[in-house]
C-alpha positions as CSV (number, residue, x, y, z in Angstrom):
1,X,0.0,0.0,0.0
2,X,1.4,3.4,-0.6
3,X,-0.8,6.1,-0.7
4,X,-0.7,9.0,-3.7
5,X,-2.5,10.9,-5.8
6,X,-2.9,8.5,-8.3
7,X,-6.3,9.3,-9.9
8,X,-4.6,12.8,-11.4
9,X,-6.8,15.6,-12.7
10,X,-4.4,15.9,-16.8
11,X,-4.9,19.8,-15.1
12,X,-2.4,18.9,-12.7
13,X,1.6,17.4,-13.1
14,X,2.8,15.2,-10.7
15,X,6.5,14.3,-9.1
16,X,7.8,13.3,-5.8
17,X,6.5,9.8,-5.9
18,X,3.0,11.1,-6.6
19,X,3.0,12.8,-3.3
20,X,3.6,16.6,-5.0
21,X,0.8,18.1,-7.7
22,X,1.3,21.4,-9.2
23,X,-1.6,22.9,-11.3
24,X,-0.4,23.6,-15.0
25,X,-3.1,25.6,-16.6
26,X,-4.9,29.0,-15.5
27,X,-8.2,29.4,-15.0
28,X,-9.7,26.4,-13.8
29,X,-10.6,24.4,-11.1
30,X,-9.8,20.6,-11.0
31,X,-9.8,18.0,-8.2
32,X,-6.8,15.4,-7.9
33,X,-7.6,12.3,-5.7
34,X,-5.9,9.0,-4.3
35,X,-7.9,5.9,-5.0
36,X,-7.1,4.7,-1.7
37,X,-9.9,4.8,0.7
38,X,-10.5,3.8,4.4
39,X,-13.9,3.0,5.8
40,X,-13.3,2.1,9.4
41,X,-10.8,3.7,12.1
42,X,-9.8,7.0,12.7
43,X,-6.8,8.2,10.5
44,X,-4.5,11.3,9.8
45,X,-3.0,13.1,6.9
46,X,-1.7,16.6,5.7
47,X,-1.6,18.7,3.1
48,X,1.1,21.2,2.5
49,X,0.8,24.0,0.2
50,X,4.3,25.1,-1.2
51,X,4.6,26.8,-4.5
52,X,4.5,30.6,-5.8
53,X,0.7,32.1,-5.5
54,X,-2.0,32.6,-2.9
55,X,-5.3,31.3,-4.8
56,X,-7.3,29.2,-4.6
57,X,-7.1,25.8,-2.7
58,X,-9.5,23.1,-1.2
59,X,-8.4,20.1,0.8
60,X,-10.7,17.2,2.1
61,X,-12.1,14.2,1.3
62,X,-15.0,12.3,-0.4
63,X,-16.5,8.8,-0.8
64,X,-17.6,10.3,-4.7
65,X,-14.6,12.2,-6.1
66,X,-15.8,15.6,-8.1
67,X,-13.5,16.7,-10.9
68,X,-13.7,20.3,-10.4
69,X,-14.3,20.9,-6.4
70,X,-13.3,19.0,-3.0
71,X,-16.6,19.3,-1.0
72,X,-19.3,19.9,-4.3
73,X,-20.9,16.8,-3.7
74,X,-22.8,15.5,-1.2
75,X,-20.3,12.7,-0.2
76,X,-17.5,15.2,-0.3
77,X,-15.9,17.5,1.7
78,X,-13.4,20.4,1.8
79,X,-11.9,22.8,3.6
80,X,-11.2,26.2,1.7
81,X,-8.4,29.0,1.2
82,X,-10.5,31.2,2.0
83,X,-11.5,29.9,5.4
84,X,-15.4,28.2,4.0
85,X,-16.2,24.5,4.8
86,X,-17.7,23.0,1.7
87,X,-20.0,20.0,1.4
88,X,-22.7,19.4,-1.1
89,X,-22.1,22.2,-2.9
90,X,-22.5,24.4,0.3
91,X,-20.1,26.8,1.7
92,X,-20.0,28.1,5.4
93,X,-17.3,30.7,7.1
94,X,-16.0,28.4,9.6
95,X,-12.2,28.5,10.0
96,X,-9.4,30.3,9.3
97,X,-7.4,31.5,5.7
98,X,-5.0,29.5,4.6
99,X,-1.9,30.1,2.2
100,X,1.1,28.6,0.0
101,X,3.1,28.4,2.9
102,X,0.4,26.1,5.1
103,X,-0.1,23.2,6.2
104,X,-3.8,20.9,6.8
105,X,-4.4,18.5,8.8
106,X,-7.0,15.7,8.3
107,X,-8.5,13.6,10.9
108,X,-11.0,11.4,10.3
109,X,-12.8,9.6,12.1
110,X,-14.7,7.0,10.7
111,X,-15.7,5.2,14.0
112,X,-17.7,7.9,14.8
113,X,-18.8,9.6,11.0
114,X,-16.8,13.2,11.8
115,X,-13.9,14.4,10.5
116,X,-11.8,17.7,11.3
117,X,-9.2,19.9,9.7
118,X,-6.3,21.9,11.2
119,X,-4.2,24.8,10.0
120,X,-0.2,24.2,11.4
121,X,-1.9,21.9,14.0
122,X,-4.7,24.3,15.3
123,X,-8.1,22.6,14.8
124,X,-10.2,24.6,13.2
125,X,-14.1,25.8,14.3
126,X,-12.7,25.0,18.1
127,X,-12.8,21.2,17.0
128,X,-10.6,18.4,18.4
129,X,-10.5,15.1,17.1
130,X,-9.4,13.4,20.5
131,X,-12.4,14.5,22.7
132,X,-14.4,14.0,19.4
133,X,-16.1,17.7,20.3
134,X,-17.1,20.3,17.6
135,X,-16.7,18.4,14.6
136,X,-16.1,20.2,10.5
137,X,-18.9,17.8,9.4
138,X,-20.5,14.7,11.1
139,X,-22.5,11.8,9.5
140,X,-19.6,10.3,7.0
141,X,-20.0,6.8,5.6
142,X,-18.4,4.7,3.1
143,X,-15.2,4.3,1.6
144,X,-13.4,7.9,2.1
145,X,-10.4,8.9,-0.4
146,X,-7.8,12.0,-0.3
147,X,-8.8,14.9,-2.3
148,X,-7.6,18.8,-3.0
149,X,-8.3,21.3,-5.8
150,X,-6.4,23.9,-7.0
151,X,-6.9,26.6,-9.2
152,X,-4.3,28.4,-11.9
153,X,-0.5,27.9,-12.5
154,X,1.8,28.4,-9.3
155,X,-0.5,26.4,-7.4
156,X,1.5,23.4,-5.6
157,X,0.9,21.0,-3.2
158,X,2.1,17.7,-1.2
159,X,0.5,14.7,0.9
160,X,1.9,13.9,3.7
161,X,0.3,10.4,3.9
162,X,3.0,8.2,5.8
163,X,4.4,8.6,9.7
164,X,7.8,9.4,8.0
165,X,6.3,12.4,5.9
166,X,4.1,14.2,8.3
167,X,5.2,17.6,9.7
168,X,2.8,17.2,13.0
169,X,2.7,14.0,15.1
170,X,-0.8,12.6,14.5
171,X,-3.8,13.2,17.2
172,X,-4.0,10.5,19.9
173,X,-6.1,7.8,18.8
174,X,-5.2,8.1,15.1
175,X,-2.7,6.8,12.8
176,X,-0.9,8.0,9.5
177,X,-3.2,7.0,6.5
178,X,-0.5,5.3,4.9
179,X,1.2,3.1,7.4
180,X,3.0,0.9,4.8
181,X,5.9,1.5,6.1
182,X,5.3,2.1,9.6
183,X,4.8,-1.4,10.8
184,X,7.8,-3.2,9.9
185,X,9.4,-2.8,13.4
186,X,13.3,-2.3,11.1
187,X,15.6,0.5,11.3
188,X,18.1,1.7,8.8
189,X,21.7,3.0,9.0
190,X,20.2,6.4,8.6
191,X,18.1,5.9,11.3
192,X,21.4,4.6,13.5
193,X,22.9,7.6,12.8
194,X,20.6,9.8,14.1
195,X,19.8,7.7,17.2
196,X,23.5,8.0,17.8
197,X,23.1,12.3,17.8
198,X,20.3,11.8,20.2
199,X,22.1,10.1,22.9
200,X,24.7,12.4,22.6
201,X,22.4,14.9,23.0
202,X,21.1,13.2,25.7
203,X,24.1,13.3,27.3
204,X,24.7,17.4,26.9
205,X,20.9,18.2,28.3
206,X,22.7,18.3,31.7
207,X,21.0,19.4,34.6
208,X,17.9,21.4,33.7
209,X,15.6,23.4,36.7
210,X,12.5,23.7,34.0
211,X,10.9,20.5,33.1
212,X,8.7,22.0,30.8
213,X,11.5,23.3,29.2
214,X,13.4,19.7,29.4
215,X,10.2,18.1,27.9
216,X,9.9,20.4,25.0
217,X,13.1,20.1,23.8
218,X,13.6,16.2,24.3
219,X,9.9,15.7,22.8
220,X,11.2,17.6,19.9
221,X,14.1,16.4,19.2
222,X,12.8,12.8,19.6
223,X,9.6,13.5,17.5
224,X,12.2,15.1,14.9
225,X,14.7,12.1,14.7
226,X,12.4,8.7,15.3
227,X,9.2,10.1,13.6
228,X,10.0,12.8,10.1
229,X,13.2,11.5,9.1
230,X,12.4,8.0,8.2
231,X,12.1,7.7,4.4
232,X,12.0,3.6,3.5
233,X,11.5,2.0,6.7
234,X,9.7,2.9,9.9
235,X,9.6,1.8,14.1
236,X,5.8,0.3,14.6
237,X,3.6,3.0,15.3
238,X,3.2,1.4,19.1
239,X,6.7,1.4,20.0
240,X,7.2,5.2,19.0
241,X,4.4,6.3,21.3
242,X,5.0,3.9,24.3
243,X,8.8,5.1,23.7
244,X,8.5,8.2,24.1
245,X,5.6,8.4,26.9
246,X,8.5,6.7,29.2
247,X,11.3,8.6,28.2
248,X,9.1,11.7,29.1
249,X,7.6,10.4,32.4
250,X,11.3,9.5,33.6
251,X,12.2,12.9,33.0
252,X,9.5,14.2,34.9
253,X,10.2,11.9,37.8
254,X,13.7,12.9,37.9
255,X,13.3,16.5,38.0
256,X,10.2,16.2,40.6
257,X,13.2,14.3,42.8
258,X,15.1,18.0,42.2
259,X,17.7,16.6,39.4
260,X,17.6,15.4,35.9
261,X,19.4,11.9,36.2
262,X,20.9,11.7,32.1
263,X,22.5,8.5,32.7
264,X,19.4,7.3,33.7
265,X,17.6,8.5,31.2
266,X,20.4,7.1,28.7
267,X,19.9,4.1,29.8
268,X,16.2,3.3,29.6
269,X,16.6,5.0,25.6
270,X,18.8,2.2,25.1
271,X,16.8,-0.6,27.1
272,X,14.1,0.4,25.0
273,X,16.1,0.1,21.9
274,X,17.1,-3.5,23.0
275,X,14.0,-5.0,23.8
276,X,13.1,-3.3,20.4
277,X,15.3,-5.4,19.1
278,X,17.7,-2.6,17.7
279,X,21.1,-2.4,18.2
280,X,23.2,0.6,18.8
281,X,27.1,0.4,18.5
282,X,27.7,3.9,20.6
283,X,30.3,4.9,23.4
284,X,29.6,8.5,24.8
């Protein structure tokens, strides 16, 4: 399974695997979409708008897939540039502007028929995909596919489908849309590399008096090394989140005690590697 844009508007040129689109021709509106589809579970994905113009955009989703407009149908639905929610042909202010520099976000949650969108990881119309509350549309059914529009030359965009690719860890409870490559439980030298920098880095944190400011960077760094820069093979979903919850929680512990115990901390990253079954040939 790998997860593109592979049912291409011929308005629209395609490179990066399939992952990036770019509109070639001014003046109108066409919808690209993957024919991947998901009809149970709650799942994640973004957008990212790159490219050289401000115009027009729509990101979402749709069991039917429109040609000219995410969201014009009644089994599709979008979320705007301009800030609208579309469905059915229907457009409602709801959320914020968007722009060529943006990023969306895409939960949906098919357990439960809603779905939400986000803008650099703030949900829009006050909604939040964990709790479930104030949802951008409710009552979706069927099989659900990827979709976005764009709308004259300039225009470009990418899916983040995969763990590896996303720029914003996914809400709790759901998981990359395309998780091909996110259960194989198999690291890469690339991946050894950077494991390596973070216990090094581990190792400089030192003593630190703010554990906020201890579990923002660590989080950070982490999320930046085990989660975007995996491009062939992944760590299983599980072991990332259960990773990191305990790396966190023994930081906390530590500083509650009134010191930030590294070595400690070194060591249960590198117990946790073992019983991962990944070896590490370091000395720091």
């Amino acid at each position: 399974m790998t997860v593109t844009w592979d049912n291409k508007s011929s308005y629209h040129d395609a490179s990066n695997g399939g992952r990036t689109l770019s509109s070639n021709t001014n003046g109108v509106f066409h919808a690209s979409w993957s024919t991947f589809g998901v009809s149970t579970g709650k799942w994640y994905w973004e957008v990212q708008r790159s490219g050289s113009v401000n115009i027009a955009c729509s990101v979402g989703c749709g069991v039917s897939t429109p040609t000219s407009n995410v969201g014009t149908t009644i089994d599709s639905w979008g979320y705007q540039y301009n800030g609208y929610k579309s469905n059915n042909n229907a457009y409602t202010l709801w959320g914020n502007t968007y722009d060529k520099t943006d990023c969306i976000g895409i939960a949906l949650d098919l357990d439960n028929g809603k779905i939400f969108f986000s803008k650099n990881e703030t949900w829009q119309g006050s909604g939040n995909p964990v709790t479930g509350a104030n949802p951008t549309f409710t009552g979706l059914s069927g099989t659900i596919k990827p979709g976005v529009s764009m709308y004259n030359v300039g225009n470009i965009i990418t899916g983040n489908f995969r763990l590896a690719h996303l720029i914003y860890a996914p809400p709790t409870g759901y998981s990359a849309l395309d998780s091909s490559v996110d259960n194989t439980g198999i690291i890469n030298q690339t991946q050894v590399a950077q494991l390596q920098q973070l216990l090094v880095i581990i190792r400089n944190l030192g003593a630190v008096s703010q554990t906020q400011k201890l579990q923002t960077e660590f989080a950070s760094v982490l999320f930046k090394i085990l989660g975007h820069t995996v491009q062939t093979q992944g760590f299983q979903r599980e072991f990332l989140n259960n990773f990191t919850r305990k790396i966190i929680n023994r930081i906390v512990f530590t500083n509650a005690q009134g010191s930030i115990d590294i070595e400690s901390v070194r060591n249960l990253l590198e117990l946790e590697l073992k019983n991962a079954s990944i070896t590490l040939d370091v000395s720091i």
